[in-house]
Residue, then its C-alpha position, 0 to 999 in steps of 0.5 A: x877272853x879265849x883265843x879259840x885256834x885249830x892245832x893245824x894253826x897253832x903248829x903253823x904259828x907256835x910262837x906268835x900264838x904263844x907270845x900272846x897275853x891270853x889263854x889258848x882254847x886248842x881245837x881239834x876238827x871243832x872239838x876242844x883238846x886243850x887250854x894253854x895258860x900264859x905264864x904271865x897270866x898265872x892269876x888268871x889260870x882257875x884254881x882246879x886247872x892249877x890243882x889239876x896240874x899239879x897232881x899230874x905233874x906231882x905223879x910224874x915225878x914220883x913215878x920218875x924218882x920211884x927207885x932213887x935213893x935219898x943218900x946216893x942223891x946227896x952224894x952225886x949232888x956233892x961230888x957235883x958241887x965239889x967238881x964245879x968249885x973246882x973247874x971255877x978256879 
Protein backbone atom coordinates (compact mmCIF):
# COMPACT_ATOMS: atom_id res chain seq x y z
CA UNK A 1 0.00 0.00 0.00
CA UNK A 2 1.11 3.77 -0.98
CA UNK A 3 1.55 6.53 1.48
CA UNK A 4 -0.16 9.28 -0.29
CA UNK A 5 1.59 12.98 1.23
CA UNK A 6 1.57 16.65 -0.06
CA UNK A 7 5.25 17.97 -1.28
CA UNK A 8 4.32 20.76 1.57
CA UNK A 9 4.24 17.45 3.92
CA UNK A 10 6.98 15.88 2.82
CA UNK A 11 9.53 19.28 3.01
CA UNK A 12 8.03 19.63 6.48
CA UNK A 13 8.80 16.01 7.57
CA UNK A 14 11.59 14.86 4.93
CA UNK A 15 12.99 12.19 7.22
CA UNK A 16 10.42 10.71 9.14
CA UNK A 17 8.66 10.17 5.77
CA UNK A 18 11.73 8.58 4.44
CA UNK A 19 12.50 6.36 7.33
CA UNK A 20 9.22 4.52 6.21
CA UNK A 21 9.01 1.10 4.78
CA UNK A 22 6.52 2.03 1.84
CA UNK A 23 6.57 3.76 -1.32
CA UNK A 24 5.74 7.71 -1.50
CA UNK A 25 2.99 8.97 -3.87
CA UNK A 26 4.02 12.68 -3.94
CA UNK A 27 1.40 15.16 -4.61
CA UNK A 28 1.04 18.37 -5.59
CA UNK A 29 -2.46 20.84 -5.22
CA UNK A 30 -4.19 17.04 -5.66
CA UNK A 31 -2.02 15.80 -8.44
CA UNK A 32 0.53 13.09 -8.56
CA UNK A 33 4.27 14.71 -9.29
CA UNK A 34 6.24 11.97 -7.87
CA UNK A 35 6.90 7.93 -6.60
CA UNK A 36 9.70 7.41 -3.99
CA UNK A 37 10.69 3.79 -3.76
CA UNK A 38 12.42 2.73 -0.32
CA UNK A 39 15.47 1.39 -0.93
CA UNK A 40 14.94 -1.61 1.17
CA UNK A 41 11.79 -2.30 -0.93
CA UNK A 42 13.75 -2.54 -4.05
CA UNK A 43 11.56 -5.95 -5.32
CA UNK A 44 8.77 -4.06 -4.74
CA UNK A 45 9.85 -0.89 -6.93
CA UNK A 46 7.80 -2.23 -10.83
CA UNK A 47 10.19 -3.18 -13.42
CA UNK A 48 9.56 -0.19 -15.88
CA UNK A 49 9.99 2.38 -13.12
CA UNK A 50 13.66 0.62 -12.63
CA UNK A 51 14.04 0.62 -16.52
CA UNK A 52 13.01 3.97 -16.44
CA UNK A 53 15.37 4.99 -13.98
CA UNK A 54 17.98 3.65 -15.40
CA UNK A 55 17.73 5.15 -18.67
CA UNK A 56 17.67 8.39 -17.28
CA UNK A 57 20.22 8.06 -14.93
CA UNK A 58 22.54 5.92 -17.97
CA UNK A 59 21.83 9.53 -20.11
CA UNK A 60 23.07 11.59 -17.28
CA UNK A 61 25.97 10.24 -16.98
CA UNK A 62 27.11 10.02 -20.55
CA UNK A 63 26.29 13.61 -21.27
CA UNK A 64 28.54 14.22 -17.74
CA UNK A 65 31.83 11.83 -19.18
CA UNK A 66 30.86 12.97 -23.00
CA UNK A 67 34.32 14.79 -23.36
CA UNK A 68 36.77 12.40 -20.82
CA UNK A 69 39.22 10.40 -22.13
CA UNK A 70 39.56 7.01 -21.22
CA UNK A 71 43.70 7.04 -21.01
CA UNK A 72 43.52 10.67 -18.87
CA UNK A 73 40.99 8.85 -16.65
CA UNK A 74 43.30 6.01 -16.14
CA UNK A 75 46.18 8.25 -15.31
CA UNK A 76 44.43 10.37 -12.67
CA UNK A 77 42.83 7.48 -11.03
CA UNK A 78 46.85 5.94 -10.76
CA UNK A 79 48.42 9.13 -9.77
CA UNK A 80 45.38 8.95 -7.39
CA UNK A 81 46.16 5.59 -6.16
CA UNK A 82 49.84 6.11 -5.67
CA UNK A 83 49.04 9.52 -3.53
CA UNK A 84 46.80 7.54 -1.29
CA UNK A 85 49.60 4.67 -0.56
CA UNK A 86 51.52 7.15 0.24
CA UNK A 87 49.83 9.26 2.79
CA UNK A 88 49.18 5.62 4.31
CA UNK A 89 52.42 5.21 5.38
Amino acid sequence: MKQMISIREFRGELSGVLDGKKPILLTSHGHAKAMIYPLEAGAEVPMDVKRDAFQILAQQISKKTADIDEKEMLRDFEAWRKQRRRSRR
